[in-house]
N, CA, C and O atoms as a MOPAC input file, in Angstrom:
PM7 MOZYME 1SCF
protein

 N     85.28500 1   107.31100 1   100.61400 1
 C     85.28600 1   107.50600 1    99.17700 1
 C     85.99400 1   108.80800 1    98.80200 1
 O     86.73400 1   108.72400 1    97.82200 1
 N     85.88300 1   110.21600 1    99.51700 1
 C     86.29800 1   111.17800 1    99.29300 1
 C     88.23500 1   111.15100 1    99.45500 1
 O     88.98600 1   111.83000 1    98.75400 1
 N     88.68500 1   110.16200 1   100.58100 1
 C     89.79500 1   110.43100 1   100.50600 1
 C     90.64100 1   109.55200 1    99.16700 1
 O     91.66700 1   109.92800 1    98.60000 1
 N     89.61200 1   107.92300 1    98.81800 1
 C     90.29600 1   107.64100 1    97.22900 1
 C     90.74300 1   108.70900 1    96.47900 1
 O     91.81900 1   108.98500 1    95.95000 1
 N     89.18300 1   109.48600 1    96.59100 1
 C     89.24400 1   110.70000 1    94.87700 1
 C     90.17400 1   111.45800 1    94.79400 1
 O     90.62000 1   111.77500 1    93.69100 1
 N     90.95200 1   112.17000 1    96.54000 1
 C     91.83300 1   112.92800 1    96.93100 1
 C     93.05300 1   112.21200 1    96.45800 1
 O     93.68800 1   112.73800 1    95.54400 1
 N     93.49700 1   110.98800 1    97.00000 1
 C     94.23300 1   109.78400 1    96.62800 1
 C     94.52400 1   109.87700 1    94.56000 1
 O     95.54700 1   110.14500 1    93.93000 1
 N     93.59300 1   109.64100 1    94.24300 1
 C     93.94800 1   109.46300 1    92.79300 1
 C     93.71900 1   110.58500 1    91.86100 1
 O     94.11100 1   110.55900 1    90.69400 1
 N     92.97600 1   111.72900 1    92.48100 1
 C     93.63900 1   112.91500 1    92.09400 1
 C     95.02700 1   113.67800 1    91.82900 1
 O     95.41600 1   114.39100 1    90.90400 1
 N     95.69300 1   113.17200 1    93.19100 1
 C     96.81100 1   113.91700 1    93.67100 1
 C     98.26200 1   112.57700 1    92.68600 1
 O     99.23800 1   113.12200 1    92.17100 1
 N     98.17300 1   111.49900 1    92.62900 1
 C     98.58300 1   110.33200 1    91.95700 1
 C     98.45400 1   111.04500 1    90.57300 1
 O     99.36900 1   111.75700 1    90.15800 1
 N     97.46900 1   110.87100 1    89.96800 1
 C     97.32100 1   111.14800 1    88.74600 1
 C     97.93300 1   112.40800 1    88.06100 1
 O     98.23800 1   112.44500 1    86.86900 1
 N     98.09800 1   113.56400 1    89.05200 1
 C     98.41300 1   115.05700 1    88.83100 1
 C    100.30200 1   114.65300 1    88.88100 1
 O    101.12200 1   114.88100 1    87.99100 1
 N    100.52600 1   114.03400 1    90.17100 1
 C    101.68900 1   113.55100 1    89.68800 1
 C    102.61600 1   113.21600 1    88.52000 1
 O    103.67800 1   113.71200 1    88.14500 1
 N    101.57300 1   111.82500 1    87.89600 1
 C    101.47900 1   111.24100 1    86.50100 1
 C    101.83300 1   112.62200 1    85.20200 1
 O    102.71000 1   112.85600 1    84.37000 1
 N    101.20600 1   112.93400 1    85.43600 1
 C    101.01900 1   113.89900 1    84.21400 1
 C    102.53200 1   115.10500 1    83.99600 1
 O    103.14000 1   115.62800 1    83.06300 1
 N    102.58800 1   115.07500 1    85.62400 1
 C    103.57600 1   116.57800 1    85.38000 1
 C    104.92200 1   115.84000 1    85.53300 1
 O    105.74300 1   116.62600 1    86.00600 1
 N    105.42900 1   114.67500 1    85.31700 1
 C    106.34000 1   114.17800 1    85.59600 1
 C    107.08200 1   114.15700 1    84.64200 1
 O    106.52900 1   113.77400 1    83.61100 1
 N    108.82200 1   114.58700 1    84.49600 1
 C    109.86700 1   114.26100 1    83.69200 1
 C    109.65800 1   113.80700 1    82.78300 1
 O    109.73300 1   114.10600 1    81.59100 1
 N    109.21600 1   112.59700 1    83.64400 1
 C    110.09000 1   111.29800 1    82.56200 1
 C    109.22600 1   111.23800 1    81.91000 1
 O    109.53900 1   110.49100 1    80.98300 1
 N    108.22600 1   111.58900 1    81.79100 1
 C    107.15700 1   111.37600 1    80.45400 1
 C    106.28200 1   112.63500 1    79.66300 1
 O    105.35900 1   112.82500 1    78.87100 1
 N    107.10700 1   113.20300 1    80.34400 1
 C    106.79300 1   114.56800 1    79.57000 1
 C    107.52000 1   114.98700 1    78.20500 1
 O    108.57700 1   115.60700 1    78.08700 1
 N    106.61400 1   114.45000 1    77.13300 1
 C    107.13400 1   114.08000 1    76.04600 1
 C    105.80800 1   115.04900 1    75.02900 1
 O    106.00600 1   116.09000 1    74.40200 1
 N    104.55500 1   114.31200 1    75.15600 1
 C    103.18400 1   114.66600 1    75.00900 1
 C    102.09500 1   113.78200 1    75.29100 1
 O    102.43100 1   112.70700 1    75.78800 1
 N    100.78900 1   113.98100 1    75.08400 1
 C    100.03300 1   113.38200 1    76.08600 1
 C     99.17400 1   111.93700 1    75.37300 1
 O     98.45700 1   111.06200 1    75.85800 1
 N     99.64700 1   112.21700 1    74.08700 1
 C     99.13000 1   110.77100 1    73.73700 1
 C     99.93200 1   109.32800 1    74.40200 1
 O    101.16200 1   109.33300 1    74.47000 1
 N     99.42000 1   108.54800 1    74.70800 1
 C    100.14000 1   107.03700 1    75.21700 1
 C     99.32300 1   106.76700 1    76.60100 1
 O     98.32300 1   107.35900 1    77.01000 1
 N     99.99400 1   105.77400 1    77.15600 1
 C     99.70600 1   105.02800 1    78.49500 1
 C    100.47500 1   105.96700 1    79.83200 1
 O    101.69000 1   106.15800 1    79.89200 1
 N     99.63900 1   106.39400 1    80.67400 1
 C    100.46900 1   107.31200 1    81.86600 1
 C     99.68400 1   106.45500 1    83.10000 1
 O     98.49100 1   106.15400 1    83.07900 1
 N    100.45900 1   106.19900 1    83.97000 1
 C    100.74800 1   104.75600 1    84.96500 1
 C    100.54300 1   105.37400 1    86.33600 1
 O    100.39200 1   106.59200 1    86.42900 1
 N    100.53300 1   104.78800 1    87.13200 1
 C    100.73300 1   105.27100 1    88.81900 1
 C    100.32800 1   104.20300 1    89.48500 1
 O     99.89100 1   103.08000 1    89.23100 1
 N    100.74600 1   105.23400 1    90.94700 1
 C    100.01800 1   103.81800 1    92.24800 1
 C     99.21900 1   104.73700 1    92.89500 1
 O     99.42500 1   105.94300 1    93.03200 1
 N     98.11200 1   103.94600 1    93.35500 1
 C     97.68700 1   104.80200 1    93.79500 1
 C     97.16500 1   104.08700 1    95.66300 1
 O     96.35000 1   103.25700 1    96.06600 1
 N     97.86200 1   104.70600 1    96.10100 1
 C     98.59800 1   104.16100 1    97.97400 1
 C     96.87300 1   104.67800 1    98.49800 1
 O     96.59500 1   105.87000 1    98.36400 1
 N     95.82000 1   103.72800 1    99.06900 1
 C     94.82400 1   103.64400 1   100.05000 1
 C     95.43000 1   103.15600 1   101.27000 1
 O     95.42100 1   103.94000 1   102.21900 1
 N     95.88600 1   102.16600 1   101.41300 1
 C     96.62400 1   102.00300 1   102.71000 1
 C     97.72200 1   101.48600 1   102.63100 1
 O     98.09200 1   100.99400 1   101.56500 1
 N     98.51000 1   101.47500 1   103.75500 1
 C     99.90800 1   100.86700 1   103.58700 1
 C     99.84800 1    98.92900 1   102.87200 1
 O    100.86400 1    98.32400 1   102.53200 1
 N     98.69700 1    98.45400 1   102.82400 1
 C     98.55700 1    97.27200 1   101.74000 1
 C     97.15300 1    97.17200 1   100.84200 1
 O     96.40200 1    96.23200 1   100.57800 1
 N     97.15500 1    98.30700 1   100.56700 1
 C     95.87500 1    98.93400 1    99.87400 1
 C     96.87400 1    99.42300 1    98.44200 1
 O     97.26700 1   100.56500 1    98.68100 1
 N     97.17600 1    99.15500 1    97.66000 1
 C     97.63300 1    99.44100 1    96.72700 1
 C     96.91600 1    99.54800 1    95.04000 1
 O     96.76100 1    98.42900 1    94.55100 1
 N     96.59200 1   100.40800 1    94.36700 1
 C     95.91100 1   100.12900 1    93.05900 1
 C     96.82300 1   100.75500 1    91.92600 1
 O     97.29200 1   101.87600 1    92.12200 1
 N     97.08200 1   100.11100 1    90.80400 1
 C     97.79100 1   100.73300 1    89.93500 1
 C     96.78900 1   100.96500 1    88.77100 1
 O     96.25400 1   100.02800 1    88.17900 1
 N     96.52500 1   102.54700 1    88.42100 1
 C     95.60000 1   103.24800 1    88.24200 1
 C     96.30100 1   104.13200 1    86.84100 1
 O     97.32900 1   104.80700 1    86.79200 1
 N     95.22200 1   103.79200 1    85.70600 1
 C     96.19700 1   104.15900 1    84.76200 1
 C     95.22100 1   105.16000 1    83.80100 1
 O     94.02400 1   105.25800 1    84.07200 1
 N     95.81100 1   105.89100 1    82.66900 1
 C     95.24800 1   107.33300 1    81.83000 1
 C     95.49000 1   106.77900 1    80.28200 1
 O     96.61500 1   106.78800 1    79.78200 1
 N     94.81600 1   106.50100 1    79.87800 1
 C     95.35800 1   106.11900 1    78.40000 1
 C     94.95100 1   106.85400 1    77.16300 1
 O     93.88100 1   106.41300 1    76.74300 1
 N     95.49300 1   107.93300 1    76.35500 1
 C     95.23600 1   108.74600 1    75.51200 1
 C     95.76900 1   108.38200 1    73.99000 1
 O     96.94000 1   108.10800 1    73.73000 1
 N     94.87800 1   108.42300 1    73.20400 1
 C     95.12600 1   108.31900 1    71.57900 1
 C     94.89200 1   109.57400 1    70.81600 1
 O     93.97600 1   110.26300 1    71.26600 1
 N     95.51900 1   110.04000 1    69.74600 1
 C     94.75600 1   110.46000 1    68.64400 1
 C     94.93500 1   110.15600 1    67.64000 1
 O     95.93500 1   109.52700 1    67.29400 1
 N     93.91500 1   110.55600 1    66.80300 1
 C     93.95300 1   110.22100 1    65.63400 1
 C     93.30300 1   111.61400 1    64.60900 1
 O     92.95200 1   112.71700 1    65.02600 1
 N     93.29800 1   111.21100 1    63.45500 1
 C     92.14400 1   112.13900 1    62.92400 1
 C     91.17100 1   112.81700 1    63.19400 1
 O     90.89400 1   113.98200 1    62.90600 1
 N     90.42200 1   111.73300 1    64.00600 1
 C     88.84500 1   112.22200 1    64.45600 1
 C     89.29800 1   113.32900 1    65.57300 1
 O     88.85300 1   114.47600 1    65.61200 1
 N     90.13700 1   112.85000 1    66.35700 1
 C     90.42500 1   113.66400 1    67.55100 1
 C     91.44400 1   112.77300 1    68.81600 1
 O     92.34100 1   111.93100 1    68.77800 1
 N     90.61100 1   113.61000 1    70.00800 1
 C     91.36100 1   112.19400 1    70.78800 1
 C     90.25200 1   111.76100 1    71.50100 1
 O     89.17900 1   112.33500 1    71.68700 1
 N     90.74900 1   110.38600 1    71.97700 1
 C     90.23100 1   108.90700 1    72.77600 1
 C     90.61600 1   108.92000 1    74.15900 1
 O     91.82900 1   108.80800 1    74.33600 1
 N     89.85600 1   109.03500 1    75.25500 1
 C     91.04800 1   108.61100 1    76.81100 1
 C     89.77900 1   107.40000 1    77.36800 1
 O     88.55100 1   107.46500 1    77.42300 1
 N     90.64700 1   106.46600 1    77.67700 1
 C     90.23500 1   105.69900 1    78.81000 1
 C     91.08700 1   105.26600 1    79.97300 1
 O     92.31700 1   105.27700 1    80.03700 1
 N     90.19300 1   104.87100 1    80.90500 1
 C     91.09200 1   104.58400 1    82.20000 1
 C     91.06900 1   102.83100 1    82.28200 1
 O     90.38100 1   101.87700 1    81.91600 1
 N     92.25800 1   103.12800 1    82.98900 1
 C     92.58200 1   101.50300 1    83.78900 1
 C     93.00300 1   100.94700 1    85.06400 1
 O     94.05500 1   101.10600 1    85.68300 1
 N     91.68000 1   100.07400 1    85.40400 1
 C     92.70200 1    99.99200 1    86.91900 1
 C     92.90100 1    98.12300 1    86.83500 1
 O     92.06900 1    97.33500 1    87.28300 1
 N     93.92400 1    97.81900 1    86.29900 1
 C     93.84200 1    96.37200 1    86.46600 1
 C     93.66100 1    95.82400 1    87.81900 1
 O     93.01600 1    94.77800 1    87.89500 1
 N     94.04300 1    96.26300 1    88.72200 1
 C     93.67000 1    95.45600 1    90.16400 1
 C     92.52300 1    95.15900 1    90.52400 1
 O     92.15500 1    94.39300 1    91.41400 1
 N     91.76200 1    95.98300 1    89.58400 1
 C     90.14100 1    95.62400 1    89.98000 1
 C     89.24800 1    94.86100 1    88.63000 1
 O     88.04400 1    94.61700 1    88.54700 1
 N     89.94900 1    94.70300 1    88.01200 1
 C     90.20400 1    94.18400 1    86.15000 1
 C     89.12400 1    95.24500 1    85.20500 1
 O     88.22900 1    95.20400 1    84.36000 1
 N     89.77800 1    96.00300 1    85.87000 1
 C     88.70000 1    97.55400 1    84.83100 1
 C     89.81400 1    97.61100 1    83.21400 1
 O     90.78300 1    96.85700 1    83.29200 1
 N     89.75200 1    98.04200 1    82.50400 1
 C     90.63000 1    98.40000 1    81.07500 1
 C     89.22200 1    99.23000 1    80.77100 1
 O     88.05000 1    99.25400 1    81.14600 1
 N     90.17900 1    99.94000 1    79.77600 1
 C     89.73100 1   100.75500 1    78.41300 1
 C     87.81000 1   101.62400 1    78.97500 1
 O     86.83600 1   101.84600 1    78.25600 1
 N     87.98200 1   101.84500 1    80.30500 1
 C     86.88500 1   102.20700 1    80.83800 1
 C     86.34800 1   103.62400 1    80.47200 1
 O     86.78500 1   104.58900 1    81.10000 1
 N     85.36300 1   103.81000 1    79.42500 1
 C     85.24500 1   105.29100 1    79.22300 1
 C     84.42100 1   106.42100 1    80.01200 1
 O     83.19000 1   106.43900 1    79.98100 1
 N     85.36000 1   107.58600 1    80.89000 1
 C     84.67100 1   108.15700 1    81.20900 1
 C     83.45100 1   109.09900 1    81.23900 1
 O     83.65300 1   109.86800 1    80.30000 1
 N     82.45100 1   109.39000 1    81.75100 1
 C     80.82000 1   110.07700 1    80.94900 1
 C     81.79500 1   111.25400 1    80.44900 1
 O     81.44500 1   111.43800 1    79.28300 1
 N     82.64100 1   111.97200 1    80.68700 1
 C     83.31100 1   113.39600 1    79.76300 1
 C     84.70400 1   113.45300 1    79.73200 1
 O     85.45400 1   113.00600 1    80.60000 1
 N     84.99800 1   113.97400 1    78.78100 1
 C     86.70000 1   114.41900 1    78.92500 1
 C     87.02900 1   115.50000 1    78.24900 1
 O     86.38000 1   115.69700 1    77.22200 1
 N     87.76200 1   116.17600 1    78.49800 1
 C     88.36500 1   116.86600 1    77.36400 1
 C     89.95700 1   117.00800 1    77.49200 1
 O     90.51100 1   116.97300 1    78.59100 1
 N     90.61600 1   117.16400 1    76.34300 1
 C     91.66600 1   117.25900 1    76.35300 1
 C     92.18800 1   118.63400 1    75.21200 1
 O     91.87000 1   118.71300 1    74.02500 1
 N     92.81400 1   119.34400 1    75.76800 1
 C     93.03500 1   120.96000 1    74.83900 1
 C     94.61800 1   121.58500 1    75.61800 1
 O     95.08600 1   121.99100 1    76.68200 1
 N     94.96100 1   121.29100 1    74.16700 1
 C     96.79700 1   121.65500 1    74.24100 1
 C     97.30000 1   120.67000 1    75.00700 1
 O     97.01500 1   119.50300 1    74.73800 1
 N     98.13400 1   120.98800 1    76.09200 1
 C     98.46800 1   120.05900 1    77.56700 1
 C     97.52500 1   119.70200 1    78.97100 1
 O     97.87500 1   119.21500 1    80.04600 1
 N     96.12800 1   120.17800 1    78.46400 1
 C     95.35200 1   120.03700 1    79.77200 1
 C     94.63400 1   118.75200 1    79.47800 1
 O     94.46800 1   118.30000 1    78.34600 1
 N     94.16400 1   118.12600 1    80.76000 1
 C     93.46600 1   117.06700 1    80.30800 1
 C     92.51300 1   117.22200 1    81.51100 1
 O     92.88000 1   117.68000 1    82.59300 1
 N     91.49500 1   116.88200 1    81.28800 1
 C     90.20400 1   116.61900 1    82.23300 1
 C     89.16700 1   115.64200 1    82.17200 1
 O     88.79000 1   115.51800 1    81.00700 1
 N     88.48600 1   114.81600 1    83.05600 1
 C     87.84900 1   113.91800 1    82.65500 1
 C     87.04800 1   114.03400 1    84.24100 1
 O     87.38500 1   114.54300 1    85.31000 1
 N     85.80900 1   113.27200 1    83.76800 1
 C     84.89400 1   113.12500 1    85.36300 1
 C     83.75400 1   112.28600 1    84.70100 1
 O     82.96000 1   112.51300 1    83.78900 1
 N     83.99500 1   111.21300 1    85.53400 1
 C     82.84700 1   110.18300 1    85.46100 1
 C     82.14400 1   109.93100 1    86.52000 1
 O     82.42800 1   109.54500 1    87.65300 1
 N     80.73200 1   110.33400 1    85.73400 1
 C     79.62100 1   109.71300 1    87.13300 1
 C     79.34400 1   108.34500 1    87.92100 1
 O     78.94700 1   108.21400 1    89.07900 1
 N     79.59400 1   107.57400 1    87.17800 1
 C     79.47600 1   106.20300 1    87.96600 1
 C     80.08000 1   106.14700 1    88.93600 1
 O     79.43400 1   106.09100 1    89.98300 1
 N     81.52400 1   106.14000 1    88.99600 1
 C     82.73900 1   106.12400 1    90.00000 1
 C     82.90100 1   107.19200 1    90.47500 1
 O     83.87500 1   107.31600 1    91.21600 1
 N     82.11500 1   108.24100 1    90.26300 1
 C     81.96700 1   109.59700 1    91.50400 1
 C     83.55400 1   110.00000 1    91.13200 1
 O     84.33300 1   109.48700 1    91.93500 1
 N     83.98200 1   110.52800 1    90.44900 1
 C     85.60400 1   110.82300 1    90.50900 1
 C     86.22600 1   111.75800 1    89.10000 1
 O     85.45200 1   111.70300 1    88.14500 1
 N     87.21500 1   112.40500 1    88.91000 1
 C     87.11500 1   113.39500 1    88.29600 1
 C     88.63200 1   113.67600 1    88.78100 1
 O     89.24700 1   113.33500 1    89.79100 1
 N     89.01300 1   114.51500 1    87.53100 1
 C     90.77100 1   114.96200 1    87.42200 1
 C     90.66200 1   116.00000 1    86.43500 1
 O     89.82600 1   116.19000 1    85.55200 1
 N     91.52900 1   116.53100 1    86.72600 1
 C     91.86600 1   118.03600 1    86.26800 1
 C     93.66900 1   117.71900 1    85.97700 1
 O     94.15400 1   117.17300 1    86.96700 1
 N     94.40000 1   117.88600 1    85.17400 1
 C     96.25100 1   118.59200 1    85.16400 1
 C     96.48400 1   118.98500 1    83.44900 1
 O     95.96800 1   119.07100 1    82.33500 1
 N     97.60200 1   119.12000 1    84.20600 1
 C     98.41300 1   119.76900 1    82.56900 1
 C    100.03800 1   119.15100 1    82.51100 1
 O    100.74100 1   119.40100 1    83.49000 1
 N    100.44000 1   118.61200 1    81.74600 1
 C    100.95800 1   117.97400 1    81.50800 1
 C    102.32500 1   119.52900 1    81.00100 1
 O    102.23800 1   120.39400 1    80.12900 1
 N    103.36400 1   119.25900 1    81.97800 1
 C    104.45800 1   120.20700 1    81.74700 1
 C    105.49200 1   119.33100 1    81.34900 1
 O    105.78400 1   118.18400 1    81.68600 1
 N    106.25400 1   120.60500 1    80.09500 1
 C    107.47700 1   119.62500 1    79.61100 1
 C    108.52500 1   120.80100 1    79.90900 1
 O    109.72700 1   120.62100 1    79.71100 1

């Protein structure tokens, strides 16, 4: 379990600081996230705002998860953080443009 979290930590930190989508942090931010050489999950960050504030949920369609809300998040300027207890798992980045 510890090397997933390592796994979709390090995926996700990817996600965030990448080029091509370093735009800002509202939208859909994508990845793979490699468990074994046919262990594959595409593991996703999905951020809104609006008025109230902002919204993040996660997605892992391979396992038919969507719009899954984590127990905390926060999101302030370019940082984003989230950690949910159920799924034992948790992310920290900042999104560079």
């Amino acid at each position: 379990m510890l090397k997933r979290l390592v796994w979709f930590t390090l995926i996700l930190t990817i996600m965030l600081v990448s080029p091509a989508g370093a735009q800002s942090l509202p939208g859909k931010w994508r990845g793979k996230l490699v468990l074994a050489p046919q262990a594959v999950l595409t593991i996703g960050i999905n951020i809104n705002h609006s008025a109230k504030g902002y919204s993040l949920t996660l997605d892992s369609p391979n396992q038919g998860m969507f719009d899954y809300q984590p127990s905390q998040f926060i999101i302030d300027g370019n940082h984003v953080q989230f950690q949910d207890d159920k799924l034992n798992a948790s992310f920290s980045g900042t999104l560079v443009k």
